[in-house]
C-alpha positions as CSV (number, residue, x, y, z in Angstrom):
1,X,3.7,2.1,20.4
2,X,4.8,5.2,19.0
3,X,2.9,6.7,16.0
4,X,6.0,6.8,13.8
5,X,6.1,3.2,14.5
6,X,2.5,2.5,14.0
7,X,2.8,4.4,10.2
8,X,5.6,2.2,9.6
9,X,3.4,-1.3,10.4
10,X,0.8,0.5,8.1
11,X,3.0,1.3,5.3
12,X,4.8,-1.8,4.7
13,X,2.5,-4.5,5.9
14,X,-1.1,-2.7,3.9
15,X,0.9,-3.2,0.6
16,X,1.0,-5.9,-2.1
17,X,3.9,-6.6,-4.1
18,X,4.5,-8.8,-6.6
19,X,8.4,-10.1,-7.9
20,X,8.1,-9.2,-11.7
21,X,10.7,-9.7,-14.8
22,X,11.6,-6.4,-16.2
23,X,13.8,-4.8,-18.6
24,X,13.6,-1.2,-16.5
25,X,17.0,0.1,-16.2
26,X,17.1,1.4,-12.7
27,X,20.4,2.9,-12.5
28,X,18.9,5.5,-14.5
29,X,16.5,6.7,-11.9
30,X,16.9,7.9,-8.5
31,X,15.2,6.0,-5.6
32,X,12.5,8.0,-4.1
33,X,13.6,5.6,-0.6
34,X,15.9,3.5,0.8
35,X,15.5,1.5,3.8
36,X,17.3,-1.5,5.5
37,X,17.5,-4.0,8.0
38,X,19.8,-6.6,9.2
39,X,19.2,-9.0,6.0
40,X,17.8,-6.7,3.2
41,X,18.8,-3.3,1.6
42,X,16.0,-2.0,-0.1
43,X,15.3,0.6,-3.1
44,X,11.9,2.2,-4.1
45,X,11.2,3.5,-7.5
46,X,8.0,5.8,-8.9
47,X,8.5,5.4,-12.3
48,X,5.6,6.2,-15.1
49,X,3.2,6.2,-12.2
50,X,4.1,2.9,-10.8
51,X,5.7,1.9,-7.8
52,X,8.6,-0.6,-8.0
53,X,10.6,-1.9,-5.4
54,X,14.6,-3.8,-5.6
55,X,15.4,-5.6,-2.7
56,X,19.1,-6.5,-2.4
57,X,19.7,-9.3,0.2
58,X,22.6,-7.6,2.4
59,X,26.3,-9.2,2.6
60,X,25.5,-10.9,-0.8
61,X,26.7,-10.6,-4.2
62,X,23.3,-11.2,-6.6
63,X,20.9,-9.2,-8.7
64,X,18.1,-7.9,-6.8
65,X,14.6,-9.4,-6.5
66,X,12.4,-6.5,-8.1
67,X,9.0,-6.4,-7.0
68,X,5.9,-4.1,-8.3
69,X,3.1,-2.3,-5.9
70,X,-0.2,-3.6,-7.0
């Protein structure tokens, strides 16, 4: 295994997230990352210190499920 895949297994299977409710709106920030895979396009926000993350399911027309780090 590569180390750029091993820092990839750390970094998004050591973190919590939790789907939240909020009023934020994002299109007034810019993403700090984006990522995607086959099913999910996905947007990371830093904003006022916390980390919040949209994930849009690709080939689908809905709102995103938002999702804060804990």
């Amino acid at each position: 295994m590569t180390d750029n895949m091993k820092e990839w297994i750390e970094k998004y299977f050591s973190e919590t997230w939790k789907e939240i409710e909020t009023d934020i709106d994002f299109s007034k920030y810019k993403p700090i990352s984006t990522s995607e895979s086959l099913h999910i396009y996905e947007e990371r926000y830093e904003i006022d210190g916390k980390k919040y993350r949209l994930l849009y399911p690709i080939a689908y027309n809905r709102e995103p499920s938002i999702e804060i780090l804990m």
